[in-house]
N, CA and C of each residue as an Amber inpcrd file, in Angstrom:
protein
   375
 -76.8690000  32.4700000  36.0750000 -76.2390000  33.6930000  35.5950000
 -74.7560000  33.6570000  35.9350000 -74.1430000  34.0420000  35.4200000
 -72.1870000  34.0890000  35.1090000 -71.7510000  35.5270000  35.3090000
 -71.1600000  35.3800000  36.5050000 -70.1960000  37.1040000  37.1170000
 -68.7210000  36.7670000  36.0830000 -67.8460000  37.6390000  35.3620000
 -66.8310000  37.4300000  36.0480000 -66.1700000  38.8750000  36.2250000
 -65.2710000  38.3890000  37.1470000 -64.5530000  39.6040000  37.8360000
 -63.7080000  40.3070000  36.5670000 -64.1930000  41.5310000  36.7490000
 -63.8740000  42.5710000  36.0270000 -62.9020000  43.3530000  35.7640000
 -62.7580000  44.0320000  37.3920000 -61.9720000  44.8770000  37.4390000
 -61.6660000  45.4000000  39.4460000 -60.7550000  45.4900000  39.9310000
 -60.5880000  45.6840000  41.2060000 -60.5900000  47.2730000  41.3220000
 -61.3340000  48.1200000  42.3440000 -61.0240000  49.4230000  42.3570000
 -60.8520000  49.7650000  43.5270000 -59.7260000  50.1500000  43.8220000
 -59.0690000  51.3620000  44.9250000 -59.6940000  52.5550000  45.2890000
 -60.2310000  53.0880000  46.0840000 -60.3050000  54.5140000  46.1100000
 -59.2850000  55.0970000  46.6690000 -58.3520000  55.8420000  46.8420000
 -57.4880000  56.0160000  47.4260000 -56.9740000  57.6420000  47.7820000
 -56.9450000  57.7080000  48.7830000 -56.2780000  59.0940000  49.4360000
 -55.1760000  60.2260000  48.5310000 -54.5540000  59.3480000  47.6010000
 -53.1740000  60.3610000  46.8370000 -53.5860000  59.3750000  45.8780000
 -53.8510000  60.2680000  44.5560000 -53.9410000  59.1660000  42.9920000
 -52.3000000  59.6140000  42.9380000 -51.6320000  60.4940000  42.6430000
 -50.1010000  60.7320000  42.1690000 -49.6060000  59.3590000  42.5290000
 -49.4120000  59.7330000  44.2640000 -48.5070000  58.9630000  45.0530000
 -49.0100000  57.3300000  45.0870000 -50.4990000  56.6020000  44.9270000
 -50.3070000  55.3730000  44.6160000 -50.0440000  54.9340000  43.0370000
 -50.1430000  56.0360000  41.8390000 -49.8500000  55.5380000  40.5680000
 -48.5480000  55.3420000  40.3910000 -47.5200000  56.0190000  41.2660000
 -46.4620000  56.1000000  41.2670000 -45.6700000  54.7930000  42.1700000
 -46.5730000  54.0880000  43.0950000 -46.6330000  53.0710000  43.7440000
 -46.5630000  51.6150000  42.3590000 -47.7760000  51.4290000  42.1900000
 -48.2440000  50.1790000  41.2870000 -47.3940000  50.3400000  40.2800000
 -47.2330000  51.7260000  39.5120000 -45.9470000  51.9790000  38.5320000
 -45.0360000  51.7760000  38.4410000 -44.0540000  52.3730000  39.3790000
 -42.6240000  52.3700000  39.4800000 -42.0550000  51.2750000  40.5820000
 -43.1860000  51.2770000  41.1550000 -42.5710000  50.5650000  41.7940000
 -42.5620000  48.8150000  41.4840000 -44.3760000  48.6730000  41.3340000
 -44.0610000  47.2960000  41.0490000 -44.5130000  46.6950000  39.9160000
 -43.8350000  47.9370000  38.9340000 -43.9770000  47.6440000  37.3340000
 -45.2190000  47.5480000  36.8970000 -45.9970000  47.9780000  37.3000000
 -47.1550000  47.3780000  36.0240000 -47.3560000  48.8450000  35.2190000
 -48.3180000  48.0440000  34.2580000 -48.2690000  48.9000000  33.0620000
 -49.7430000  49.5660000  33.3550000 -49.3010000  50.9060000  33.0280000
 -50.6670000  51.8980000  33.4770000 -51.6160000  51.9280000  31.8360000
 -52.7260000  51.3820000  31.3850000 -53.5510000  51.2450000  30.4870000
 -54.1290000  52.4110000  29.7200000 -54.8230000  52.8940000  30.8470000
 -55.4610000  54.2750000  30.9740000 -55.7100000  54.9160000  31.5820000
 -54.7880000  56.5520000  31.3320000 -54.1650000  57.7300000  32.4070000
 -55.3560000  58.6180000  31.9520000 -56.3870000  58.9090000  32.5740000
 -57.3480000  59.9940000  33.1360000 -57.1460000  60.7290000  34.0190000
 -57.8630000  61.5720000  33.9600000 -57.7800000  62.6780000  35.2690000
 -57.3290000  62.1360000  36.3920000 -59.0720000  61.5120000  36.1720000
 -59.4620000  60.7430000  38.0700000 -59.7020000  59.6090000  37.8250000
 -58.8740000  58.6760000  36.9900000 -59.3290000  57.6420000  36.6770000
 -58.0750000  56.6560000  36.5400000 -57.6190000  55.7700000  36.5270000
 -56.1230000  55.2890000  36.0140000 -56.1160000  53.9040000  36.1150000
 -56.1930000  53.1850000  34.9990000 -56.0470000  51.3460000  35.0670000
 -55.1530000  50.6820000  34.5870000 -55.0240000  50.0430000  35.3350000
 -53.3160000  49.5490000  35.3430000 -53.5940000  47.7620000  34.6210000
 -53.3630000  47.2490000  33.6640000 -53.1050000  46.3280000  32.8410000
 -52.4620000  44.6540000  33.7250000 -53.5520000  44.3240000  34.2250000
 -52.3820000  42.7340000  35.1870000 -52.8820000  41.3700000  34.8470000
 -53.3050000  41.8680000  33.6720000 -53.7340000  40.0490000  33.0010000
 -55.1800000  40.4900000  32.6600000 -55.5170000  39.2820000  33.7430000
 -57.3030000  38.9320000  33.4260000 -58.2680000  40.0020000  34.1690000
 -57.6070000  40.9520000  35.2210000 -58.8270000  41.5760000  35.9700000
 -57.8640000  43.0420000  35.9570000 -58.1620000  43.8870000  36.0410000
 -57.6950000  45.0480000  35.4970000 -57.7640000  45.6980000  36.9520000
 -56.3700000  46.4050000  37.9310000 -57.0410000  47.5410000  38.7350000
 -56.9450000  48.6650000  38.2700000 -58.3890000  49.1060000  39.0040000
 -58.3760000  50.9040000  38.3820000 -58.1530000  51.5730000  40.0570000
 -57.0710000  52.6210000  39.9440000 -57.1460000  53.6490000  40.6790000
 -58.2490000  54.5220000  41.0380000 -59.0860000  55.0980000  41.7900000
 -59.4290000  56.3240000  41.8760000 -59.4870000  57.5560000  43.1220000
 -59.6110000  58.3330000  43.3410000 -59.2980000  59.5290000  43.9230000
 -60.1550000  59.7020000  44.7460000 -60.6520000  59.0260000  46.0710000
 -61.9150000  59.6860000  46.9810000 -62.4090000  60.7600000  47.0690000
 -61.3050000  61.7800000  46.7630000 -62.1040000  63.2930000  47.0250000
 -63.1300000  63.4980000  45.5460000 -63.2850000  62.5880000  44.8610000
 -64.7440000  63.1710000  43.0430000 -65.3500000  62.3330000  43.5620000
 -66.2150000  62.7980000  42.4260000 -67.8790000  61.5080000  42.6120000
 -67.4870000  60.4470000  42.1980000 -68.3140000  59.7280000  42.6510000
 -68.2090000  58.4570000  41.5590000 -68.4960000  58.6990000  40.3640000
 -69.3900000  59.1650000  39.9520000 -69.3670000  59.3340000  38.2950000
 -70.9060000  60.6830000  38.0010000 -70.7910000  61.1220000  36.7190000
 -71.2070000  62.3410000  36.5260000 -72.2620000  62.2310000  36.2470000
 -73.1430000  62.6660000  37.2490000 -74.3740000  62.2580000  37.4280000
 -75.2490000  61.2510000  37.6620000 -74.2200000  61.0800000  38.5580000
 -75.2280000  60.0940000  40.2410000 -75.0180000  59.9850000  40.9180000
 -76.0650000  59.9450000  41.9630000 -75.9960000  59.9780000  43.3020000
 -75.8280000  59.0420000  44.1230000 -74.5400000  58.2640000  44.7020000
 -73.7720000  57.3820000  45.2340000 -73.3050000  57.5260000  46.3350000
 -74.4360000  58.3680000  47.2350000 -73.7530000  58.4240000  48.5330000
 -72.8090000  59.8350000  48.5110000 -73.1690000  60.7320000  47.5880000
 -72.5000000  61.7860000  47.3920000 -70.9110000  61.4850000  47.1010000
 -70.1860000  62.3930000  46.9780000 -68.5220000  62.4420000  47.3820000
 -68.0680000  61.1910000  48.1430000 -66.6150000  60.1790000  47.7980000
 -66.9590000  59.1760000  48.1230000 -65.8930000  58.6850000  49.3070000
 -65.4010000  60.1770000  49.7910000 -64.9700000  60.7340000  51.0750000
 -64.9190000  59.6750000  52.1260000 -66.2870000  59.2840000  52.0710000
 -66.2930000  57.8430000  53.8360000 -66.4640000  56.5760000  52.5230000
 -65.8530000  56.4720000  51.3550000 -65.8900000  55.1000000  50.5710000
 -65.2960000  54.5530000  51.2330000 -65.3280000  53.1770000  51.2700000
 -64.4650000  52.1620000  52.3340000 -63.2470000  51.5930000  51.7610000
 -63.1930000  52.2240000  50.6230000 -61.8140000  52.0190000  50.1360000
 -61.8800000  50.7210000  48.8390000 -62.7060000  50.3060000  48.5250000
 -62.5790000  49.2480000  47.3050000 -63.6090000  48.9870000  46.7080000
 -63.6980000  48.4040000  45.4650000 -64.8880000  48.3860000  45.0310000
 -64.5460000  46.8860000  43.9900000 -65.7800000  45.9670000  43.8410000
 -65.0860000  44.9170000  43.0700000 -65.9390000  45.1040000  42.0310000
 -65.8540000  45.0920000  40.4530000 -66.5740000  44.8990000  39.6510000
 -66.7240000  43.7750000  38.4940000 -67.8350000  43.2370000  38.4550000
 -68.2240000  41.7030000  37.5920000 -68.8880000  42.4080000  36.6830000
 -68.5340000  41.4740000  35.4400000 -69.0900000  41.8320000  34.1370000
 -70.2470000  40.6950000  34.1890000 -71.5170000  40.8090000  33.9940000
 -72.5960000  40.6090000  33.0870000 -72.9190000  40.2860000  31.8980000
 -74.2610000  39.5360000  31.2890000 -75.0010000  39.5740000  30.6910000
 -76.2240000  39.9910000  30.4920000 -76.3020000  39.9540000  31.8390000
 -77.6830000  39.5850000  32.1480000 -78.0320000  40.7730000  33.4590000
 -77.9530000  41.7020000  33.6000000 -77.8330000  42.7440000  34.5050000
 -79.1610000  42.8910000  35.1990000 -80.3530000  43.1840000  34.0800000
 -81.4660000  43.0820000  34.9970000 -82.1220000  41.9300000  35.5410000
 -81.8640000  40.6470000  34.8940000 -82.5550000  39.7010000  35.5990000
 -81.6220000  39.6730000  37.2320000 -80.1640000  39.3790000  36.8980000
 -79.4070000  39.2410000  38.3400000 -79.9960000  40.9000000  39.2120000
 -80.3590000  41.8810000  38.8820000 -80.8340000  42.3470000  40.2690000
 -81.9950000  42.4810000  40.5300000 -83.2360000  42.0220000  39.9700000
 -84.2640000  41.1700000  40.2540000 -83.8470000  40.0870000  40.9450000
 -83.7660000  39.0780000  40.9390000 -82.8730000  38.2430000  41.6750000
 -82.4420000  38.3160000  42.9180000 -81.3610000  39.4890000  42.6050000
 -80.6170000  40.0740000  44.3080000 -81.8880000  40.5300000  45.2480000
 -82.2890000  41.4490000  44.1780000 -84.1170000  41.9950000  45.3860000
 -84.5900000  40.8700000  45.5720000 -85.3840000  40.3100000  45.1620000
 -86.0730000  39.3910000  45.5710000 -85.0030000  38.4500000  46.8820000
 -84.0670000  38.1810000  46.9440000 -83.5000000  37.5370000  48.3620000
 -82.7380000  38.5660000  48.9800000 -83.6960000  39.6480000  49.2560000
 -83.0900000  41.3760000  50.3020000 -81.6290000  41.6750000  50.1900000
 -81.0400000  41.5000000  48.8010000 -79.6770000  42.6180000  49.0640000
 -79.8750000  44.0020000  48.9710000 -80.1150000  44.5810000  49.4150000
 -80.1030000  46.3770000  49.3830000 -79.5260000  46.8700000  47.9280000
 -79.8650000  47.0820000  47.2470000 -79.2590000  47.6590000  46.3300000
 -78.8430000  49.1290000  46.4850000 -77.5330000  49.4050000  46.1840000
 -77.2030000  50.7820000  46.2780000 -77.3440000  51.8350000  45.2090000
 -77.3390000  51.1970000  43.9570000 -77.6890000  52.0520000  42.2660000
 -78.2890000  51.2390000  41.8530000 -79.4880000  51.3980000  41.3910000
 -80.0710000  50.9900000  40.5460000 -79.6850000  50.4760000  39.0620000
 -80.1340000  49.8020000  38.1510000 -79.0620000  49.5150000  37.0090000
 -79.3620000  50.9950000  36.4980000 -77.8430000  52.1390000  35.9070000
 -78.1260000  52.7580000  34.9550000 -77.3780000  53.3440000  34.1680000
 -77.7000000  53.5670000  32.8440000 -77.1440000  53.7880000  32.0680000
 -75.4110000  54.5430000  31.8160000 -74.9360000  54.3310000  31.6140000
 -73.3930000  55.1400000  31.5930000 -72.5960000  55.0530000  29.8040000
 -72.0760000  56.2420000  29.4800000 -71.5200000  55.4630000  28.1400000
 -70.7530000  54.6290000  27.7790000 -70.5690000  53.9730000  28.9970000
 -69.5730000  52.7090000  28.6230000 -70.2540000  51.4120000  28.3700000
 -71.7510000  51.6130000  28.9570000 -72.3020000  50.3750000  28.9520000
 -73.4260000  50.3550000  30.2580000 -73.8840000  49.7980000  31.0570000
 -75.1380000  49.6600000  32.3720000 -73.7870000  49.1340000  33.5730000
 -74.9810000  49.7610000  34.4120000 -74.0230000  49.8260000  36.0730000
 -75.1490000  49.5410000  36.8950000 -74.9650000  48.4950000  38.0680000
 -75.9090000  49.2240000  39.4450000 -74.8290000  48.2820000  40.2660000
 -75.1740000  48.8180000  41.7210000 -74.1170000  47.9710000  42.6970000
 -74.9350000  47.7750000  43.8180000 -74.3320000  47.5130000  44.5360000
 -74.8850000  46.9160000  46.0110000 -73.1500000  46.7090000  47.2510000
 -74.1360000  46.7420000  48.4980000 -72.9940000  46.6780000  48.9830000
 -72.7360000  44.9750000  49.5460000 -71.5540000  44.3300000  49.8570000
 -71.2980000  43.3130000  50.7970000 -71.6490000  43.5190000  52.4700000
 -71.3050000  42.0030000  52.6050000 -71.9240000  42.3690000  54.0500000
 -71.3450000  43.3100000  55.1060000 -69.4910000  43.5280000  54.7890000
 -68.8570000  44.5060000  55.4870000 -68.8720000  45.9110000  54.9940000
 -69.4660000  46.2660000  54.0910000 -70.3740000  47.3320000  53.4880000
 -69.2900000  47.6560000  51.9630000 -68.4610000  47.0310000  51.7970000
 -67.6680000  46.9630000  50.3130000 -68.5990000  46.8100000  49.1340000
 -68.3800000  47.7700000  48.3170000 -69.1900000  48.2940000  46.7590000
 -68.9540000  47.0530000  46.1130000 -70.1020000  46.6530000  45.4730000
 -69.9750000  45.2900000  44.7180000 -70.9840000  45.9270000  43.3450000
 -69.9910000  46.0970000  42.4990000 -70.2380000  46.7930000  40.7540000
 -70.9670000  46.0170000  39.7610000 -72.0270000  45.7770000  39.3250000
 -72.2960000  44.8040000  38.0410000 -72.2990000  45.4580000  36.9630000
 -71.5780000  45.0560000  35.9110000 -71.0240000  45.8440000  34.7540000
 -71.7900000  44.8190000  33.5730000 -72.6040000  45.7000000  32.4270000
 -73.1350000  45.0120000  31.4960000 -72.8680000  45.7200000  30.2650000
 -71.6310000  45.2080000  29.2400000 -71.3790000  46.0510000  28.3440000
 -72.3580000  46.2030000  27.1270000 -72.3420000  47.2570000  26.5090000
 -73.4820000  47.4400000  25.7600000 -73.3700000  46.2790000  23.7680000
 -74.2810000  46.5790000  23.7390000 -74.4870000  45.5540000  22.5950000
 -73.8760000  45.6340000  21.5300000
């Protein structure tokens, strides 16, 4: 099965004050300006901003509010989403979401061993 890296995500304390960081300061080009959402354009892997004080996303349960998030999250794009976390279970990674549905496409994550969000992204057909 084939990861590749997706997208890097920040959670971060001030969305203003770091968009205004990666922006102005060290030029990059902001993609897409959302609320609570903001991805900044740097080639091959895209970072997205987001705001610790919201959920992770609307309607699910991720550890609630993501307040004690550890601050990053890495996300790999897929093909193959349910066989790789069959897979992960079967050699005990904990899974933290289950694969599910979102309108962008399927999600589930898990954490690393220093407890960092590890995203599998499977875009839809």
């Amino acid at each position: 099965m084939q990861l590749r890296l997706e997208e890097f995500v920040l959670w971060v304390r001030d969305l203003d004050l770091s968009v205004a960081f990666y922006r102005d300061r060290l030029g990059l080009s902001l993609a897409i300006d959302r609320e609570h959402w903001k991805v900044f354009d740097t080639g091959a892997v895209r970072l997205c901003l987001r705001p610790r004080s919201e959920p992770y996303a609307e309607g699910i349960e991720r550890a609630g509010r993501v307040e004690g998030h550890p601050g990053s999250e890495v996300v790999f794009r897929t093909t193959e989403l349910d066989d790789l976390m069959h897979v992960l279970a079967g050699q005990g990674v904990s899974i933290e979401l289950p694969p599910t549905e979102m309108p962008y496409g399927r999600i589930a994550s898990l954490r690393d061993p220093d407890g960092y969000s590890v995203t599998l992204f499977e875009a839809p057909n």
